[in-house]
VOGU-282998 format. One record per residue: x, y, z of N, C-alpha, C in turn; residue in three letters. Coordinates in nm, 3 decimals. Atoms other than C-alpha are relative to their C-alpha. Layout:
+---------+---------+---------+---------+---------+---------+---------+---------+---------+-----+
:     n_u :     n_v :     n_w :    ca_u :    ca_v :    ca_w :     c_u :     c_v :     c_w :  aa :
+---------+---------+---------+---------+---------+---------+---------+---------+---------+-----+
:       X :       Y :       Z :       X :       Y :       Z :       X :       Y :       Z : ALA :
...
+---------+---------+---------+---------+---------+---------+---------+---------+---------+-----+
! end
This chain:
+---------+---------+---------+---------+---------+---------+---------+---------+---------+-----+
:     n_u :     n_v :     n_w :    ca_u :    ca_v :    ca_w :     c_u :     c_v :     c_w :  aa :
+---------+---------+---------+---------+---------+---------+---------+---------+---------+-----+
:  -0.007 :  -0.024 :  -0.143 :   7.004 :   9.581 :  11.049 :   0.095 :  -0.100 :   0.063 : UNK :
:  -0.075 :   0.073 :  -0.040 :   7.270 :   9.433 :  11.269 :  -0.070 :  -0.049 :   0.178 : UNK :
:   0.088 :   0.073 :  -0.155 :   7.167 :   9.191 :  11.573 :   0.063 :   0.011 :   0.087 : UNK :
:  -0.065 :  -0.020 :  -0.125 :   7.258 :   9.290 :  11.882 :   0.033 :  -0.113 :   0.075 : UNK :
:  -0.064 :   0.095 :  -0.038 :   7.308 :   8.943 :  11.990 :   0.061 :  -0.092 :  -0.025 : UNK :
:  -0.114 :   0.044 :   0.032 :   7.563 :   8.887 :  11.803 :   0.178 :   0.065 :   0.056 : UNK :
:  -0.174 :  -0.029 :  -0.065 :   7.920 :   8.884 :  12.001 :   0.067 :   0.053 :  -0.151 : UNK :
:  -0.117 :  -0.064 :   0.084 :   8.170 :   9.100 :  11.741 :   0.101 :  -0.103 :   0.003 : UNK :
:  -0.086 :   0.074 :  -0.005 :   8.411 :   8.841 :  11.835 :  -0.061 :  -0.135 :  -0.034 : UNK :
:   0.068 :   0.096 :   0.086 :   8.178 :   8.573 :  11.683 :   0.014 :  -0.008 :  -0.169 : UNK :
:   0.001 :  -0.075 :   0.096 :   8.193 :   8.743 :  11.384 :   0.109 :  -0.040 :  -0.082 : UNK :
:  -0.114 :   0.060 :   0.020 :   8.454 :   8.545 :  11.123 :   0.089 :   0.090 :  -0.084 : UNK :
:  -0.132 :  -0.103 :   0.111 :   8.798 :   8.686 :  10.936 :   0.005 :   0.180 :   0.077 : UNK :
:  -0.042 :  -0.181 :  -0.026 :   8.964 :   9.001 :  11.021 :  -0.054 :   0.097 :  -0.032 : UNK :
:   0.036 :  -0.094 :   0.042 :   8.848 :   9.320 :  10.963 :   0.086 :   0.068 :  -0.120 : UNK :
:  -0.059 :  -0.062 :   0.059 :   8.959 :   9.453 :  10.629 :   0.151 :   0.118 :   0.005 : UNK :
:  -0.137 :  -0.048 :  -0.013 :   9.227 :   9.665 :  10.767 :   0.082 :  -0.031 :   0.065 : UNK :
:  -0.061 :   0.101 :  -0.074 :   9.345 :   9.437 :  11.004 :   0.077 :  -0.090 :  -0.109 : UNK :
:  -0.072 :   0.080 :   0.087 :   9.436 :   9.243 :  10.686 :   0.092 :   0.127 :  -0.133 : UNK :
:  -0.082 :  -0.128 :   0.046 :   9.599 :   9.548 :  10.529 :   0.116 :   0.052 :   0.029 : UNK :
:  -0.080 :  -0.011 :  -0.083 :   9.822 :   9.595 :  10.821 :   0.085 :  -0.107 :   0.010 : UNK :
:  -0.096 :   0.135 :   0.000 :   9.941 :   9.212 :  10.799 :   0.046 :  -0.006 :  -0.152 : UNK :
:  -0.018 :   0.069 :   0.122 :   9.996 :   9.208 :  10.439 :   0.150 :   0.143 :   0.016 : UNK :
:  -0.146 :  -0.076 :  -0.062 :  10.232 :   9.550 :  10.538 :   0.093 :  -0.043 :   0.046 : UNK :
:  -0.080 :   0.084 :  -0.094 :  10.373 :   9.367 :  10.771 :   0.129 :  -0.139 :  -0.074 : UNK :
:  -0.053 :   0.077 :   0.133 :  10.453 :   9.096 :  10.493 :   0.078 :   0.087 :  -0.093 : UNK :
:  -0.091 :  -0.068 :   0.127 :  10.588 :   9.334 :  10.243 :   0.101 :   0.108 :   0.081 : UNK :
:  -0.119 :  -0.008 :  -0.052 :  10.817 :   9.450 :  10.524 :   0.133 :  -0.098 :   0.031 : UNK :
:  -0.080 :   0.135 :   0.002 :  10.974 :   9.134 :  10.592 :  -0.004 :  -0.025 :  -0.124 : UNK :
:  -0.092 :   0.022 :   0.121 :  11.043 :   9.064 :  10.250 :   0.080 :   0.101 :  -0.064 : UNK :
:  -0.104 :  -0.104 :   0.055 :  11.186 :   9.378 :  10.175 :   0.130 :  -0.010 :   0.153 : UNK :
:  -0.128 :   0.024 :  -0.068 :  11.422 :   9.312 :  10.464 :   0.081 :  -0.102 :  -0.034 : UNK :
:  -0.028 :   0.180 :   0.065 :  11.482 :   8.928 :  10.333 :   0.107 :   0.033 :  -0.115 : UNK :
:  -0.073 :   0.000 :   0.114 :  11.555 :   9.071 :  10.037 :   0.139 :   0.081 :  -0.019 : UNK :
:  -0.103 :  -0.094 :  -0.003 :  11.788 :   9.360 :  10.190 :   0.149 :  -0.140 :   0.051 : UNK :
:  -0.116 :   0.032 :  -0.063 :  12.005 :   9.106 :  10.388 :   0.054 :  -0.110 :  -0.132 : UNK :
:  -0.040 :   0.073 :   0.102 :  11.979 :   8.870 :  10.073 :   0.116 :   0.017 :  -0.090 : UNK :
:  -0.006 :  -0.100 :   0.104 :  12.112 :   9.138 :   9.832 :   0.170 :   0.012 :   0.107 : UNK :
:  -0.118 :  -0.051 :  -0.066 :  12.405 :   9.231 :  10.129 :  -0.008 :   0.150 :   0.025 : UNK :
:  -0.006 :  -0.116 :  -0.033 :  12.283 :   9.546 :  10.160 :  -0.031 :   0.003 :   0.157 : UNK :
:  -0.023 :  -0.028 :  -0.147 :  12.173 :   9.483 :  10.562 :   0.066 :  -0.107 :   0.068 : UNK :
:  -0.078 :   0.098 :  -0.105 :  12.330 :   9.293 :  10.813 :  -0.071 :  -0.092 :   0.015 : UNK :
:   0.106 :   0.106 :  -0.028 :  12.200 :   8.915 :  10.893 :  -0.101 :   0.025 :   0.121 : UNK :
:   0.064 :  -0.018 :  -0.140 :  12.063 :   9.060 :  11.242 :  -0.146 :   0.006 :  -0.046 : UNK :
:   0.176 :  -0.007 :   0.064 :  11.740 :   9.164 :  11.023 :  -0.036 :  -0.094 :  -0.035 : UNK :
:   0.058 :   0.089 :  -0.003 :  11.657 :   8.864 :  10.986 :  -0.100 :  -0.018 :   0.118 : UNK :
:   0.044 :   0.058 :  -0.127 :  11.554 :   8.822 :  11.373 :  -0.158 :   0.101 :  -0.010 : UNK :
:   0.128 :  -0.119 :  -0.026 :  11.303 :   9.198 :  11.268 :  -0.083 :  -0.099 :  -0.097 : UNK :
:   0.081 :   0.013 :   0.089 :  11.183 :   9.034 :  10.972 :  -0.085 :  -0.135 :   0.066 : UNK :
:   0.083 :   0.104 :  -0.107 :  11.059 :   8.728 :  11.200 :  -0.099 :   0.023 :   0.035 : UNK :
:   0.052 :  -0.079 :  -0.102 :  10.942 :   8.956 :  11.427 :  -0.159 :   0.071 :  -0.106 : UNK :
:   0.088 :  -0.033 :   0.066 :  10.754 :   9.118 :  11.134 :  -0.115 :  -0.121 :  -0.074 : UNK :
:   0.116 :   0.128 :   0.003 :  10.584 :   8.761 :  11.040 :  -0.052 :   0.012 :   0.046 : UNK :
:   0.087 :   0.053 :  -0.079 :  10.473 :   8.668 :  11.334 :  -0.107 :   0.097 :   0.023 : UNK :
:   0.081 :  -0.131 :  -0.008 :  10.316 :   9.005 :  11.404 :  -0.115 :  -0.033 :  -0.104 : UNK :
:   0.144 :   0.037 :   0.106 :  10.092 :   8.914 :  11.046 :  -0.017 :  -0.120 :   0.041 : UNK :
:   0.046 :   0.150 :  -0.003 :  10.053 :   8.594 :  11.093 :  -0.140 :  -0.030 :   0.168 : UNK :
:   0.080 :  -0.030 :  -0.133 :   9.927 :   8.685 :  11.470 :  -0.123 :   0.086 :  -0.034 : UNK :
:   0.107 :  -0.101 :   0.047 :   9.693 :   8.981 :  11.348 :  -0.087 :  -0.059 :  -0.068 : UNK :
:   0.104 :   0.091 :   0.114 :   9.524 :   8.770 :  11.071 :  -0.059 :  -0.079 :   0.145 : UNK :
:   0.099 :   0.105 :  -0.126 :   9.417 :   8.495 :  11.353 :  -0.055 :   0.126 :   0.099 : UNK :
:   0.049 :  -0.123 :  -0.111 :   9.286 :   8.830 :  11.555 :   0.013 :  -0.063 :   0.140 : UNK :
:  -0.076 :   0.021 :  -0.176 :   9.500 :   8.715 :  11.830 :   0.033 :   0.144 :   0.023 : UNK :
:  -0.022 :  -0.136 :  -0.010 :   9.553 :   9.004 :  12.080 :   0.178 :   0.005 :   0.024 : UNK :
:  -0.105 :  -0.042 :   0.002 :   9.944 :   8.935 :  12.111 :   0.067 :   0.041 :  -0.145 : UNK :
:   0.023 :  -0.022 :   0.153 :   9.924 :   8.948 :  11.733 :  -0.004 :   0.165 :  -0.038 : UNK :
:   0.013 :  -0.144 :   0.010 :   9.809 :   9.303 :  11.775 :   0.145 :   0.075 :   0.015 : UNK :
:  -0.108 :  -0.053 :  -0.083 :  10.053 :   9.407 :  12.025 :   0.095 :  -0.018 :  -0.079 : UNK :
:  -0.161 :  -0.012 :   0.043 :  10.339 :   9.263 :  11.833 :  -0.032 :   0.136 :  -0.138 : UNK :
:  -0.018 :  -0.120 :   0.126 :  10.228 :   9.472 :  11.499 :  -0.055 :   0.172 :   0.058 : UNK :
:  -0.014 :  -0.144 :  -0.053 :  10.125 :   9.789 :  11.671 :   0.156 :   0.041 :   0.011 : UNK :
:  -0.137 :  -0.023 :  -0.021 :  10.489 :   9.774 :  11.815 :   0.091 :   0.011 :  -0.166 : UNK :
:  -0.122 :  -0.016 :   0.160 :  10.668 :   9.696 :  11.456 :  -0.083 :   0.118 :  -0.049 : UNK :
:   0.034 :  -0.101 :   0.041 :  10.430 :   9.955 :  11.344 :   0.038 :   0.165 :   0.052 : UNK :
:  -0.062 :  -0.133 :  -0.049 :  10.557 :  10.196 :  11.571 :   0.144 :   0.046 :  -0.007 : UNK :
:  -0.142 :  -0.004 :  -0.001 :  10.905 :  10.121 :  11.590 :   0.028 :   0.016 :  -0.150 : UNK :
:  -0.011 :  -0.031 :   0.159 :  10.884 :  10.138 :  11.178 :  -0.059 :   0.180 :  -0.024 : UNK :
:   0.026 :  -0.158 :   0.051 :  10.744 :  10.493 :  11.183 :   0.124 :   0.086 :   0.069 : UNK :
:  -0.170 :  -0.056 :  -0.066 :  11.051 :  10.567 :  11.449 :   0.107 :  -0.006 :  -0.105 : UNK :
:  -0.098 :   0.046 :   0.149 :  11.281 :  10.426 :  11.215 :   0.030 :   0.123 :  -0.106 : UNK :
:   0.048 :  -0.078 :   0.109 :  11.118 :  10.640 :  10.961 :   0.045 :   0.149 :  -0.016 : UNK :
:   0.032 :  -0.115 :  -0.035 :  11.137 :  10.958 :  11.124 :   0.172 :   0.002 :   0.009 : UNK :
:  -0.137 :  -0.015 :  -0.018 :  11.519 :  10.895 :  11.229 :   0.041 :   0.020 :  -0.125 : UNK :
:  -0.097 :  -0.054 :   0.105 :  11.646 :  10.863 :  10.899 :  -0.015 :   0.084 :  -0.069 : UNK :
:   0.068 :  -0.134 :   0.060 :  11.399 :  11.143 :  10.740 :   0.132 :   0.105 :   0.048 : UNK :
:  -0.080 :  -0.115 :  -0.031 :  11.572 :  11.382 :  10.976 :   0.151 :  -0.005 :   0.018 : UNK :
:  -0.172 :  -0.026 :   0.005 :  11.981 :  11.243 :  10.987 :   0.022 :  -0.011 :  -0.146 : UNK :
:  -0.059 :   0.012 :   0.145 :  12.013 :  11.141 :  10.648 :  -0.084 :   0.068 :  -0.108 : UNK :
:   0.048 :  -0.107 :   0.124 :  11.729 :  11.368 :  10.444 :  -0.043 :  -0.124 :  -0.062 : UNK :
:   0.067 :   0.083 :   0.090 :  11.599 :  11.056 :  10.286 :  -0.196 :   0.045 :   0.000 : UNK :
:   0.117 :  -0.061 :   0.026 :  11.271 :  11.256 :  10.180 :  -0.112 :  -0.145 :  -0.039 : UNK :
:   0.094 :   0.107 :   0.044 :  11.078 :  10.903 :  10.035 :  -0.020 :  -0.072 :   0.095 : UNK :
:   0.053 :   0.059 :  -0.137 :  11.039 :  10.785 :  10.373 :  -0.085 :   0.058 :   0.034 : UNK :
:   0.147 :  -0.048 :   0.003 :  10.785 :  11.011 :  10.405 :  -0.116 :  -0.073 :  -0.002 : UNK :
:   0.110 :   0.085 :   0.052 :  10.550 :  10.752 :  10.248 :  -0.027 :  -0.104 :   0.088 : UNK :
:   0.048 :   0.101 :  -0.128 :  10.639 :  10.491 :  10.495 :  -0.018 :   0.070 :   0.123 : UNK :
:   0.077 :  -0.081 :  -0.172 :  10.618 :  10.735 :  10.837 :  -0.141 :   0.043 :  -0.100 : UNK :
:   0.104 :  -0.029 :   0.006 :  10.272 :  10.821 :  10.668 :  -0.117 :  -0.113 :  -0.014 : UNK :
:   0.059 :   0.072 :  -0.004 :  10.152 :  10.480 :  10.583 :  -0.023 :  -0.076 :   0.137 : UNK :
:  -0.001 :   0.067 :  -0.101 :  10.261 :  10.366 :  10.938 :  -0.075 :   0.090 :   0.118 : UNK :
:   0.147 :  -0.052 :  -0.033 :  10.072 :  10.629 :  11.085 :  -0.111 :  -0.016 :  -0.035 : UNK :
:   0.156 :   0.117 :  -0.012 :   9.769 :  10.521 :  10.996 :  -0.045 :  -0.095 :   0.022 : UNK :
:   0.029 :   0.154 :  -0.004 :   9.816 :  10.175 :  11.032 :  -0.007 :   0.014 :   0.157 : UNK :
:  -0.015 :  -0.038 :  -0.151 :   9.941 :  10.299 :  11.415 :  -0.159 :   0.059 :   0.061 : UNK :
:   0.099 :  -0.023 :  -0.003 :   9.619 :  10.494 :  11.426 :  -0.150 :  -0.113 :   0.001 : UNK :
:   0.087 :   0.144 :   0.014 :   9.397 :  10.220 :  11.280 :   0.023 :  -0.077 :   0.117 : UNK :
:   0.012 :   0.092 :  -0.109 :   9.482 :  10.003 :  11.518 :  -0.037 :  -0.017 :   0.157 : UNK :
:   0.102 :  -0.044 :  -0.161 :   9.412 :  10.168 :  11.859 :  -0.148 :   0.036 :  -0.034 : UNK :
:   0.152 :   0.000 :  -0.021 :   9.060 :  10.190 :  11.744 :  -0.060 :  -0.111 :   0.092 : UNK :
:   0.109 :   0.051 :  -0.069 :   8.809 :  10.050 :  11.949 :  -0.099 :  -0.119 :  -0.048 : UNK :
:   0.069 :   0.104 :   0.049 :   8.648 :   9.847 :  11.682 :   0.094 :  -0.148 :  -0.048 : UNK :
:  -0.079 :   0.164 :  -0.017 :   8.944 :   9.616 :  11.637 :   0.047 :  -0.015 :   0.092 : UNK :
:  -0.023 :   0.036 :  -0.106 :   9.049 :   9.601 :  11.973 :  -0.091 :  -0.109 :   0.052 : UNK :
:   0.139 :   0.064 :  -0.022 :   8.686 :   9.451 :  12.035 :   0.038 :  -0.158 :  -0.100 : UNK :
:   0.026 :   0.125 :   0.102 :   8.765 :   9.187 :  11.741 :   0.102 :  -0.096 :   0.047 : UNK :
:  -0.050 :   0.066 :  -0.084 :   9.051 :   9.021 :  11.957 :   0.010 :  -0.051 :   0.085 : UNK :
:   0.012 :   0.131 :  -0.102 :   9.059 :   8.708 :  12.118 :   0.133 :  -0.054 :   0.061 : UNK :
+---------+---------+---------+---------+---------+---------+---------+---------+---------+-----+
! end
C-alpha cells in the first residue's frame, strides 16, 4: 500500500523512464560528437550536442528546466526525423521519429510532471 502522506516529490531518483529519456539524450550527443569528430557534420553541432547534455543531465536531477529542455530536443529530434524521412527517403529514421515519440509522449504525462522540482 502506498502512503498518502508521502509528497511524490519526496520520493528519491528519477522515474525509470525519465532515466531512459536522458541516457537517449546521451547517445544523441555522442552520436553527434562523433559525427562532427568523423567530419561528417559541421562544428555548429557541437552547440546541439551541449544542448543535448544538459537536457540529461537536467532530467536526471528532476529539474523542471531539465524537462523542458529534453521535451524540446525531443521534439525538435522527431522534426528532424520526419524532414529527412520525407526529402531524402531515408526510411531508418523511422526508428528514431518512433522512439522520440514516445519519449515526447512519456513525458507530458502527469506522473512525471508531478516528480519535478
Amino acid at each position: 500500500m502506498t502512503n498518502p502522506s508521502v509528497n511524490p516529490k519526496q520520493v528519491g531518483g528519477p522515474l525509470p523512464g525519465m532515466a531512459a529519456v536522458a541516457l537517449w539524450m546521451l547517445l544523441l550527443c555522442g552520436i553527434g560528437l562523433f559525427g562532427v569528430i568523423t567530419h561528417h557534420l559541421p562544428f555548429v553541432v557541437t552547440v546541439l550536442c551541449a544542448f543535448f547534455a544538459a537536457a540529461s543531465s537536467g532530467l536526471l536531477q528532476q529539474r523542471r528546466w531539465g524537462w523542458a529542455l529534453s521535451l524540446a530536443a525531443v521534439f525538435l529530434s522527431m522534426c528532424y526525423g520526419v524532414y529527412m524521412l520525407v526529402h531524402f527517403h531515408q526510411a531508418p529514421l523511422i526508428v528514431m521519429i518512433a522512439v522520440n515519440m514516445v519519449f515526447f509522449l512519456y513525458l507530458i504525462r502527469p506522473e512525471v510532471i508531478e516528480r519535478l522540482r
